[in-house]
C-alpha positions as CSV (number, residue, x, y, z in Angstrom):
1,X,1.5,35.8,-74.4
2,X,-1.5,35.2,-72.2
3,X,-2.9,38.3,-72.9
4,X,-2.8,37.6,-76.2
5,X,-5.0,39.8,-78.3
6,X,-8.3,37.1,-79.5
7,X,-7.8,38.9,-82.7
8,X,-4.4,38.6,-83.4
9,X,-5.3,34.4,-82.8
10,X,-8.1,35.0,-85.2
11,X,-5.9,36.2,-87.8
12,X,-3.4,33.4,-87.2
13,X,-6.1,31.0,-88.1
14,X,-7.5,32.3,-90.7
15,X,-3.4,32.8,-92.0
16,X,-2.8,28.7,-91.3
17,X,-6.2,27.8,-93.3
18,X,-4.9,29.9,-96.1
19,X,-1.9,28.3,-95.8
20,X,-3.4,24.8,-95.3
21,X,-6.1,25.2,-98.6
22,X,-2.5,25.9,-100.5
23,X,-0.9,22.8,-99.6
24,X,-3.9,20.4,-99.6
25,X,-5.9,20.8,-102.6
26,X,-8.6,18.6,-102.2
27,X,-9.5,17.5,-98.6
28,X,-12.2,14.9,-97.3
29,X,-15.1,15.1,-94.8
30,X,-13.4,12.2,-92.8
31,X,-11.3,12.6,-89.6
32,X,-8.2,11.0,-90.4
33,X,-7.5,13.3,-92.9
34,X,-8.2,16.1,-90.6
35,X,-6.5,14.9,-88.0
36,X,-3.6,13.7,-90.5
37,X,-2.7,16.7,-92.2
38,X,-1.2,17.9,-88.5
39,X,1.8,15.9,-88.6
40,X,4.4,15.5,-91.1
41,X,7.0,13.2,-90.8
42,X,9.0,10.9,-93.9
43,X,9.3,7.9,-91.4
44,X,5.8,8.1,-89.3
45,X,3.3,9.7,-91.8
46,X,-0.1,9.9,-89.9
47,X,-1.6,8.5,-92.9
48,X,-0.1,5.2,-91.7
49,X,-2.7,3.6,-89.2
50,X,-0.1,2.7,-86.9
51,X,1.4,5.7,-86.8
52,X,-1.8,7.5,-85.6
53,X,-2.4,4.5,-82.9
54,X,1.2,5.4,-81.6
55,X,0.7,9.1,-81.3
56,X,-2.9,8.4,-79.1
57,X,-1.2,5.6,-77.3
58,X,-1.6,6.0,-73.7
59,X,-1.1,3.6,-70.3
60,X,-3.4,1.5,-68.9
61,X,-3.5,1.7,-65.0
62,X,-5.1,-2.1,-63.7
63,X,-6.2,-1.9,-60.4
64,X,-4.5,-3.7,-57.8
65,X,-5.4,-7.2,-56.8
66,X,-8.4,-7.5,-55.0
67,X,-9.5,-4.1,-55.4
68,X,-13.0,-2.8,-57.2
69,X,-13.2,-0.3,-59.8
70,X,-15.8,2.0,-57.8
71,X,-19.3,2.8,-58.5
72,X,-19.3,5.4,-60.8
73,X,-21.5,8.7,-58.4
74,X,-22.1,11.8,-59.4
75,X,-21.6,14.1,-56.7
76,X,-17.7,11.9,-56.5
77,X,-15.4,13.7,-58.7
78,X,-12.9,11.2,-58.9
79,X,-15.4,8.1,-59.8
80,X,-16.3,10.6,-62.5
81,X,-12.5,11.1,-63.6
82,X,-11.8,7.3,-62.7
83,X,-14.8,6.4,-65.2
84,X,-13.5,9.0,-67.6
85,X,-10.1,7.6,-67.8
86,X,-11.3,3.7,-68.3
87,X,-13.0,4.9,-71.2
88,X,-10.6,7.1,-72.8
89,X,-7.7,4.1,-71.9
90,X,-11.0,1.3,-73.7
91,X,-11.3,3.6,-76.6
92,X,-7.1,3.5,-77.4
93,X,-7.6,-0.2,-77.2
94,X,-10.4,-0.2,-79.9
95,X,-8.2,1.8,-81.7
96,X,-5.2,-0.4,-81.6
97,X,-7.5,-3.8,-82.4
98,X,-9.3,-1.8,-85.3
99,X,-5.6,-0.9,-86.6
100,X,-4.4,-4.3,-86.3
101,X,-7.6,-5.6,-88.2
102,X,-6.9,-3.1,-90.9
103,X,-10.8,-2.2,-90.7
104,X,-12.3,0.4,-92.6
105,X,-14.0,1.9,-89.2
106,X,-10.5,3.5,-88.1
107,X,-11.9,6.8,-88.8
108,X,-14.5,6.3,-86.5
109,X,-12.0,4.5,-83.7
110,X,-10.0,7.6,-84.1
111,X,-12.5,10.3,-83.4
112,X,-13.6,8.5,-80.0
113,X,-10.7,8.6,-79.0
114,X,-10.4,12.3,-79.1
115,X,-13.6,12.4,-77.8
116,X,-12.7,10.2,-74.8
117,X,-9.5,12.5,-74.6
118,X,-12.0,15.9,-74.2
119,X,-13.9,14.6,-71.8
120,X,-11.0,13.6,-69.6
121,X,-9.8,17.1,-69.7
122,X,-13.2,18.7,-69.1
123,X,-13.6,16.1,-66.1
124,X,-10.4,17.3,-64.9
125,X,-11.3,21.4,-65.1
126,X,-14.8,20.3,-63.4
127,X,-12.4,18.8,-60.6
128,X,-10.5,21.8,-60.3
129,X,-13.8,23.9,-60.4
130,X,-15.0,21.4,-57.1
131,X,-12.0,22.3,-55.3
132,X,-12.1,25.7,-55.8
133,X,-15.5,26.3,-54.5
134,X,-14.8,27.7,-51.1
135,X,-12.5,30.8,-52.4
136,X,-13.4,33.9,-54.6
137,X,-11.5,34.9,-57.6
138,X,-9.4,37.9,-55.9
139,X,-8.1,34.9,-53.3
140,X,-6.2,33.1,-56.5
141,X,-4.0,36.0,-56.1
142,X,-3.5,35.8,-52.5
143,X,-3.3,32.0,-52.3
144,X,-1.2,32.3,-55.7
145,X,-4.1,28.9,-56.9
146,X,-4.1,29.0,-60.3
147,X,-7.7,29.8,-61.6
148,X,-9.9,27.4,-63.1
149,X,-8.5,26.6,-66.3
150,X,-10.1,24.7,-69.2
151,X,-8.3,21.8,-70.8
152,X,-8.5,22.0,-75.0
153,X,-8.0,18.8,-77.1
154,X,-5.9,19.6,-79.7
155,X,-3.5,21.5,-77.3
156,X,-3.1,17.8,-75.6
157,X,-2.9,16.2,-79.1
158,X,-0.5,18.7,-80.4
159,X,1.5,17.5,-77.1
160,X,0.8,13.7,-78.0
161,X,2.1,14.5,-81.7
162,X,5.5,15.9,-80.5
163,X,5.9,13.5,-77.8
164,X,5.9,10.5,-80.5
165,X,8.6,12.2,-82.4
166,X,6.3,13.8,-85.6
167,X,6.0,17.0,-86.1
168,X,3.1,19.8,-86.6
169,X,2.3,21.2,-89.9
170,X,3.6,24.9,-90.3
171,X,5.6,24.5,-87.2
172,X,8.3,22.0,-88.2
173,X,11.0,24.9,-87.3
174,X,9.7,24.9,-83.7
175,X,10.0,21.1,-83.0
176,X,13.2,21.4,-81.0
177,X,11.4,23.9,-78.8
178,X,8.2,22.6,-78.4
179,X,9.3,18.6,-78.1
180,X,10.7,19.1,-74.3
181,X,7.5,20.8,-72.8
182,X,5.7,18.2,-74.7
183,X,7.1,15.6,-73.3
184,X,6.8,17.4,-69.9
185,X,2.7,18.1,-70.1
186,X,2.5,14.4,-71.2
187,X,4.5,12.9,-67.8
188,X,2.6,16.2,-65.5
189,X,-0.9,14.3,-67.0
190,X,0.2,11.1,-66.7
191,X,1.2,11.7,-62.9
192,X,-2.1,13.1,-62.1
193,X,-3.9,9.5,-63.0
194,X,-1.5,7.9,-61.1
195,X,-2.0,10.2,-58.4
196,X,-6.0,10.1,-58.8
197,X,-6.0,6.0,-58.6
198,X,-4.2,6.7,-55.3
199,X,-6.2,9.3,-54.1
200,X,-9.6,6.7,-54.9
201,X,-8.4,4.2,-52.4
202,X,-7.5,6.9,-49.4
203,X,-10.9,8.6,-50.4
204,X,-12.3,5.3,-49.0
205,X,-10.5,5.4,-45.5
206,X,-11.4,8.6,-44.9
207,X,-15.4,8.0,-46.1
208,X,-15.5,5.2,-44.1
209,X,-14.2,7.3,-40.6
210,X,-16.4,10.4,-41.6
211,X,-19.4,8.0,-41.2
212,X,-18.5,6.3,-38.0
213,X,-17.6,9.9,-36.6
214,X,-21.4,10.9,-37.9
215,X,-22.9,7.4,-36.5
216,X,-20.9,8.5,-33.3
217,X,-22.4,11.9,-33.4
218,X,-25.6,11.1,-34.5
219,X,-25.9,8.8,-31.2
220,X,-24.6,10.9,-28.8
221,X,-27.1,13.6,-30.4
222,X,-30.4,11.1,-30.3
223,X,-29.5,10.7,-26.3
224,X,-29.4,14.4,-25.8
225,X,-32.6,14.4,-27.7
226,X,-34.5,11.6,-25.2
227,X,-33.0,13.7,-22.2
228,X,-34.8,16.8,-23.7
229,X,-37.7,15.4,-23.4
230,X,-37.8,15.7,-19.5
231,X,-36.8,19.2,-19.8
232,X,-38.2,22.5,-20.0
233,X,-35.9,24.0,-22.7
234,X,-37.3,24.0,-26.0
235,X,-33.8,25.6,-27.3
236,X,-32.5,22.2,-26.6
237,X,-34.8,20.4,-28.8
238,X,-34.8,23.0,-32.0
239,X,-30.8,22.9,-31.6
240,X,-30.6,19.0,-32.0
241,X,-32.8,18.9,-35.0
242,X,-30.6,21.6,-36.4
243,X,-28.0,18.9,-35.9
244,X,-29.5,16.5,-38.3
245,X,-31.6,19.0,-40.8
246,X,-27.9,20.3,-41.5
247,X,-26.0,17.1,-41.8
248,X,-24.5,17.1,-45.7
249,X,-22.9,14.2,-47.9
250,X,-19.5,13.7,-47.2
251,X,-19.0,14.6,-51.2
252,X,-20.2,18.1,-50.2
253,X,-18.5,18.3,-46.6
254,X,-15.2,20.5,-45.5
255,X,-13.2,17.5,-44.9
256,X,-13.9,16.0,-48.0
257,X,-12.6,19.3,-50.1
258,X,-10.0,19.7,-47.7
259,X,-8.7,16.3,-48.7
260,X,-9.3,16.9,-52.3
261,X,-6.8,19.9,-52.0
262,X,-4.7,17.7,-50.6
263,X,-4.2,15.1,-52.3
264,X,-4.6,16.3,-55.5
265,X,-3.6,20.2,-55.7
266,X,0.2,19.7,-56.3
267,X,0.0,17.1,-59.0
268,X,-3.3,19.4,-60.7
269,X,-1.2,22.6,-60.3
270,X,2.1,21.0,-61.6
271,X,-0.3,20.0,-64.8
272,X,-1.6,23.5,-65.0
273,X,1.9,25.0,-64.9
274,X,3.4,22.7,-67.8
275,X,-0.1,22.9,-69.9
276,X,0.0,26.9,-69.8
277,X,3.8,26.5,-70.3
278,X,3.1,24.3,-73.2
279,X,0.0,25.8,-74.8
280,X,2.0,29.4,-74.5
281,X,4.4,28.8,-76.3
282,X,2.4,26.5,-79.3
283,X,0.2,29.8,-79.6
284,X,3.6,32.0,-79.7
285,X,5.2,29.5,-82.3
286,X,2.0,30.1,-84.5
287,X,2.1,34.1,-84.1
288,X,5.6,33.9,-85.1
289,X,5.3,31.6,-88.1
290,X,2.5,34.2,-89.0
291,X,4.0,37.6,-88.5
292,X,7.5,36.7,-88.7
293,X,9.8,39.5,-87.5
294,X,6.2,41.1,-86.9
295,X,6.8,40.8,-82.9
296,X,3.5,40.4,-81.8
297,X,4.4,43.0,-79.1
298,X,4.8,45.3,-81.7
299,X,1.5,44.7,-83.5
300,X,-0.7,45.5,-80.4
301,X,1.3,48.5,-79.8
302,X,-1.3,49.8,-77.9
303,X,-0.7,50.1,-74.1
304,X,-2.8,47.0,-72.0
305,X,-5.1,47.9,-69.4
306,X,-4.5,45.9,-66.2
307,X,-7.8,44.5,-65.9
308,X,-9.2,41.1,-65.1
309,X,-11.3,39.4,-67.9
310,X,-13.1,37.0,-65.8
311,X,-13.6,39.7,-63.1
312,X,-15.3,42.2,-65.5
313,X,-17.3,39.6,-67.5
314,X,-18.3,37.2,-64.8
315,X,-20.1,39.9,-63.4
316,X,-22.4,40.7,-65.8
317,X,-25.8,39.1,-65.1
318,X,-27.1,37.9,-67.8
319,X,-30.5,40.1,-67.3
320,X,-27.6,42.8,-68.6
321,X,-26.9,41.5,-71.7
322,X,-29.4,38.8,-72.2
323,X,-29.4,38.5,-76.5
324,X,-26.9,37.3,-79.2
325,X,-26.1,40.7,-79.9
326,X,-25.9,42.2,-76.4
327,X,-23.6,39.5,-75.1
328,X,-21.0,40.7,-77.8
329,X,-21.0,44.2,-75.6
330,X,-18.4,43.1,-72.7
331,X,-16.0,41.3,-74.9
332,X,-15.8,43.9,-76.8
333,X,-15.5,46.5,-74.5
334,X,-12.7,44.4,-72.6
335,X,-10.7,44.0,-75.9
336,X,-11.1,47.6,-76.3
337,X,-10.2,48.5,-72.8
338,X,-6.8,46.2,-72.5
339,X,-5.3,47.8,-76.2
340,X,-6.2,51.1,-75.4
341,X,-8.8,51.9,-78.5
342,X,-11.4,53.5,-75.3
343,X,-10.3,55.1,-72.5
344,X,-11.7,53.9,-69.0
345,X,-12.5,57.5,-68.5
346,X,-14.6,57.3,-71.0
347,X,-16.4,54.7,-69.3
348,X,-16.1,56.0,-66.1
349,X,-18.1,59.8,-66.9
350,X,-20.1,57.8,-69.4
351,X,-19.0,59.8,-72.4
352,X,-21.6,59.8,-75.5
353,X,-18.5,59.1,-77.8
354,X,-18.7,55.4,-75.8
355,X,-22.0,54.9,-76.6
356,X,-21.9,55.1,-80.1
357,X,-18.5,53.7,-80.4
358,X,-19.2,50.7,-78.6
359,X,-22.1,48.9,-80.8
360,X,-20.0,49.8,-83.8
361,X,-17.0,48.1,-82.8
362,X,-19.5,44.8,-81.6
363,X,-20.4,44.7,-85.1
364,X,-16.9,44.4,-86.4
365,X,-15.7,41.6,-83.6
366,X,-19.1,40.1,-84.7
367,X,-18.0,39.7,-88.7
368,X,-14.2,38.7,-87.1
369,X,-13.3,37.2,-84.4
370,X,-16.5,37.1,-82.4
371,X,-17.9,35.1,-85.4
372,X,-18.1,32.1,-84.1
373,X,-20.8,33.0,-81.4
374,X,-22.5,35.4,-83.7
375,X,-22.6,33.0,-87.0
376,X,-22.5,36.6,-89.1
377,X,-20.8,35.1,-91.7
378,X,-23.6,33.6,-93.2
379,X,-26.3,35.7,-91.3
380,X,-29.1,34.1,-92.9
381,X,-28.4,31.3,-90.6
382,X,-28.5,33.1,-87.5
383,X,-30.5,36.3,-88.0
384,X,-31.7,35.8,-84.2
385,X,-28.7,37.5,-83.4
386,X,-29.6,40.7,-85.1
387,X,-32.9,41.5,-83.2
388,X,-31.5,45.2,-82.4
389,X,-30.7,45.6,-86.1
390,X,-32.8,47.3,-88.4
391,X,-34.5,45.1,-91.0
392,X,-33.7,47.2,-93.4
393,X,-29.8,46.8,-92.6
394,X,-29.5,43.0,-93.5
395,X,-28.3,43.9,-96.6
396,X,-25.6,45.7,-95.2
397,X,-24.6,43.1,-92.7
398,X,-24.0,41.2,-96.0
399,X,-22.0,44.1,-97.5
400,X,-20.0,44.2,-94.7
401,X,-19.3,40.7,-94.4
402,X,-18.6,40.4,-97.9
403,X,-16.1,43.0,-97.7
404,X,-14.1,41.7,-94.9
405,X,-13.8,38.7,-96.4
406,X,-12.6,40.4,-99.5
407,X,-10.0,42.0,-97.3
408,X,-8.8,39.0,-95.7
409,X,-8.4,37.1,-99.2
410,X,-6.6,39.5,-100.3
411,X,-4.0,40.0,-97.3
412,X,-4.1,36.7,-96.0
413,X,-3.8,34.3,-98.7
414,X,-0.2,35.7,-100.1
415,X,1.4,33.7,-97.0
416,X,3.3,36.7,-96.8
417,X,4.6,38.1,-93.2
418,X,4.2,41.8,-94.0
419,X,0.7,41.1,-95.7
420,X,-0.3,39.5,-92.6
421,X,1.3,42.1,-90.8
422,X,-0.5,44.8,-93.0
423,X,-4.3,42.8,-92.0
424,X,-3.8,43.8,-88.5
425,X,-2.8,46.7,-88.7
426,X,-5.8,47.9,-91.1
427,X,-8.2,46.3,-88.4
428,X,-6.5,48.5,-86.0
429,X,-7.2,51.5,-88.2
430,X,-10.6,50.9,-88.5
431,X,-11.4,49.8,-84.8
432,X,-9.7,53.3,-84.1
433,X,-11.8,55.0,-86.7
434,X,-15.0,53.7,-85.7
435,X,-14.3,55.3,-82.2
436,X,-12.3,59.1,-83.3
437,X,-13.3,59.2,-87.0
438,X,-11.8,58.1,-89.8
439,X,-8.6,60.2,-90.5
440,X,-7.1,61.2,-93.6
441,X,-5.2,59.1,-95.9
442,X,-2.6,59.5,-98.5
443,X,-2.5,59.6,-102.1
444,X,-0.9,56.6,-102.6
445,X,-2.0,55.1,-105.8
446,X,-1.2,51.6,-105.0
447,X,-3.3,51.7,-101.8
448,X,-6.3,53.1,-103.2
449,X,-8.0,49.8,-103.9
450,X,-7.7,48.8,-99.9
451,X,-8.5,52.1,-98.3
452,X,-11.6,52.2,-100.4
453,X,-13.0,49.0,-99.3
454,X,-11.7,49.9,-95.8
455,X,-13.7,53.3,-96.2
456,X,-16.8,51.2,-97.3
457,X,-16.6,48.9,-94.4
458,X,-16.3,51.5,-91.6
459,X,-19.3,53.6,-93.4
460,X,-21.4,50.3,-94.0
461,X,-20.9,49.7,-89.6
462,X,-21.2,53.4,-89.2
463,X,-24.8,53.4,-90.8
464,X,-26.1,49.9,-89.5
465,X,-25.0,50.6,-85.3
466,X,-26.3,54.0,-85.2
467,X,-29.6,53.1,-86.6
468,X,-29.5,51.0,-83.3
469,X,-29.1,54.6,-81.3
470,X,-31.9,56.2,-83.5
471,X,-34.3,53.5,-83.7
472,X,-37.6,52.9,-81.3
473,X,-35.7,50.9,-79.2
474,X,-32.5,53.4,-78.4
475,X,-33.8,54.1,-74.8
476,X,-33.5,50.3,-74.2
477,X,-30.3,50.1,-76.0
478,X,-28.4,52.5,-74.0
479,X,-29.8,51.4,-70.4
480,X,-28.2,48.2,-71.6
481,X,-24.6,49.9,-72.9
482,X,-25.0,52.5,-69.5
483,X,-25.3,49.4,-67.1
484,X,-22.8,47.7,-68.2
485,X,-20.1,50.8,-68.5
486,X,-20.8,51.4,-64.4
487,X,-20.6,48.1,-63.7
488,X,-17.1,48.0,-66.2
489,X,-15.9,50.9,-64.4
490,X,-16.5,49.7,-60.7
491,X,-14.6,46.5,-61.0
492,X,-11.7,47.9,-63.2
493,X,-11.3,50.0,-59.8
494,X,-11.2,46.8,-58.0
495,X,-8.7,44.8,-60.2
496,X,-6.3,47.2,-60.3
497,X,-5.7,47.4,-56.7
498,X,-4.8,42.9,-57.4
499,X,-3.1,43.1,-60.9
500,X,0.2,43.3,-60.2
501,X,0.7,40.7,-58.0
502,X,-1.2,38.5,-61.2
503,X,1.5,35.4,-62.1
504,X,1.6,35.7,-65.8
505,X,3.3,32.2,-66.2
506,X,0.0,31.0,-64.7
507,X,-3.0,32.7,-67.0
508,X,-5.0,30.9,-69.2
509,X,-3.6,31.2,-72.2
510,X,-7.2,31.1,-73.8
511,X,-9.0,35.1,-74.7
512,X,-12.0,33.4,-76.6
513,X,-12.3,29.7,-76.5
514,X,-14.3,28.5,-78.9
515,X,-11.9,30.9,-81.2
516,X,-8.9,28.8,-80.1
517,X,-10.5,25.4,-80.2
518,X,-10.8,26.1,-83.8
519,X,-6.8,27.2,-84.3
520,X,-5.6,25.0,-87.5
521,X,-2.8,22.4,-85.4
């Protein structure tokens, strides 16, 4: 499930707001009833004000007597997380006054706390960034460290909601499942504060003995320095003021990563293992609830290339793919890759059938599930993306939009497993089309409607991507698409040699984020 296909998530989505629109018929702008319509429960509606207060309740960690909250510094990580937590634990006690006031402004109380809440968790992935600085990511698989993961906000409310006993729209079925590993990502996170209030006071022992070693040092070095004077050796004199030009914070310093690791790794990796555990299984919950008997296995029935997304994207400078449009490129092409719909030898002898089949399929993830980075479905909004698209094609873009749409009203909205079975599998069809040809279809009379606007679609991308190939600008195109296939088919030789040692309990269970931070929990 961590591989899990960014389209297949996509189509979940878009299945749950479908499925939402039926059940609410008329929704407000406000938070509450965004964040409301999540849970359902007879006893504890969210609607009730104290029921939302119990579900974003959290512990308040005082500091011992005599001790000082520290000064908040921005090269310390853990004054950043300490600050982070007192304002996410202030905001939950707005919320609980505001609730007990019965003041209009709960709306307002509620969204800072989820606010709070993100920044908390992005604190924590910056943490986890800091002490990963000194290793590469082919060493997570030697050192078995679990990459740097990022932290969404409804994956931690959806945790919070089960925890307190309510239950998530659409997934009331999965409650007994999901409650335990809940309960277990809410006592992994709640560990980790404890664990970063001790970790604040040791921090300051071992400050305070790096600077007396360095005042030590720094003495030591200034009498070498006087004695140098008397000498003849001007190595002597250059290699002490190396000694102080090189001096670094003790933020920055060995020791103070090394004690990072230290005291923090188990109780950030025990977190990381119960979050991916946890947000696994919420996403595989959803693709069931979806597809039904529709094993997701079974929908990408296309054999996965073992290849490492952040190792083939992160290298891509961003001279490579430096537009809106461009950028689309290596997701697209890793997506492609990992289900099979190119062949890496494609890549690799830099077949002409790539280069025309790549921008056509960027133009379909960029109507789908690349939408949100492209903002294609209105495209009059954010026509800056489209720079390598012929004016003329606009109208076209539209068409195409406009027909996808169509096709996802019409599949999606019958909350019916085989129809939303049927979606995917016509996506597949046309991916595959856009890179062998469109094949033959039957005569069924029934399905005449659907292959028609299927056949529209894949002729409509056909005719705006390779107007990029013919236009002015083709040379400058394809130095783009030919850069990026070498540098694709150098590290794909590199990952594969790593891949099977890859933990698959431990992967970020997130293909596109920004897709996923929009999933309807």
């Amino acid at each position: 499930m961590s591989h899990l296909d960014p389209f297949i998530v996509y189509t979940v989505k878009l299945a749950m707001d479908f499925k939402s629109s039926s059940v609410i018929t008329t929704r407000s702008a406000n938070v509450m009833d965004e964040r409301s319509t999540m849970i359902q429960n007879d006893s504890s509606h969210p609607s009730c004000h104290e029921t939302v207060a119990r579900i974003l309740s959290m512990k308040s960690i005082p500091l011992n007597p005599g001790e000082k909250a520290p000064k908040l510094k921005k090269e310390n990580m853990l004054t950043l997380l300490y600050h982070a937590d007192e304002q996410w634990s202030q905001s939950v006690k707005e919320l609980v006054d505001v609730t007990q006031s019965h003041n209009a402004s709960i709306e307002h109380a509620v969204d800072n706390v989820h606010h709070q809440q993100s920044i908390f968790l992005d604190t924590v992935h910056l943490l986890h960034k800091t002490m990963l600085t000194s290793q590469t990511p082919s060493s997570y698989l030697l050192t078995n460290t679990p990459p740097p993961k990022r932290f969404s906000e409804p994956i931690w409310f959806a945790a919070q909601v089960l925890h307190q006993d309510c239950q998530i729209r659409h997934l009331e079925y999965f409650t007994d499942i999901l409650q335990p590993l809940a309960t277990n990502l809410r006592n992994a996170l709640e560990d980790f504060r404890l664990g970063l209030r001790d970790a604040l006071t040791r921090q300051n022992e071992l400050k305070k003995f790096y600077e007396e070693s360095k005042s030590l040092c720094k003495s030591a070095a200034k009498r070498f320095s006087i004695w140098s004077l008397f000498t003849a050796n001007p190595a002597a004199t250059s290699s002490t003021s190396l000694l102080f030009t090189n001096s670094s914070s003790f933020y920055k310093s060995p020791e103070h990563l090394q004690f990072l690791q230290t005291e923090l790794a188990p109780a950030l990796v025990k977190l990381i293992h119960h979050w991916t555990l946890f947000e696994n299984k919420l996403y595989a919950c959803y693709v069931h609830a979806v597809f039904g008997e529709h094993h997701v296995d079974h929908i990408q029935d296309h054999k996965s290339a073992k290849t490492s997304s952040t190792t083939m994207i992160s290298s891509l400078s961003s001279t490579t793919c430096y537009d809106s449009f461009t950028q689309l490129l290596p997701l697209t092409l890793e997506r492609a890759l990992k289900l099979g719909i190119m062949d890496l030898n494609m890549i690799q002898s830099l077949d002409p059938v790539a280069f025309v089949a790549l921008p056509r399929l960027a133009i379909l993830a960029g109507v789908t599930w690349l939408s949100h980075l492209t903002g294609w479905r209105d495209y009059r909004i954010n026509s800056g993306s489209m720079d390598w698209i012929v004016q003329s094609h606009l109208d076209t873009m539209e068409c195409i939009t406009t027909a996808l749409v169509h096709l996802e009203v019409e599949l999606l909205r019958t909350q019916s497993e085989d129809s939303h079975h049927a979606f995917v599998k016509t996506y597949q069809r046309l991916e595959r089309a856009l890179v062998h040809g469109q094949q033959q279809q039957g005569d069924d009379e029934d399905d005449n409607a659907m292959l028609a606007l299927e056949k529209e679609i894949y002729l409509d991308i056909c005719l705006v991507a390779d107007s990029i190939l013919s236009s002015h600008y083709s040379r400058s195109f394809n130095a783009i698409v030919c850069q990026l296939f070498k540098q694709v088919g150098q590290q794909y030789d590199f990952d594969i040699g790593g891949s099977e040692q890859e933990d698959e309990e431990e992967q970020d269970a997130q293909p596109i984020e920004l897709t996923l931070l929009e999933l309807a929990i």
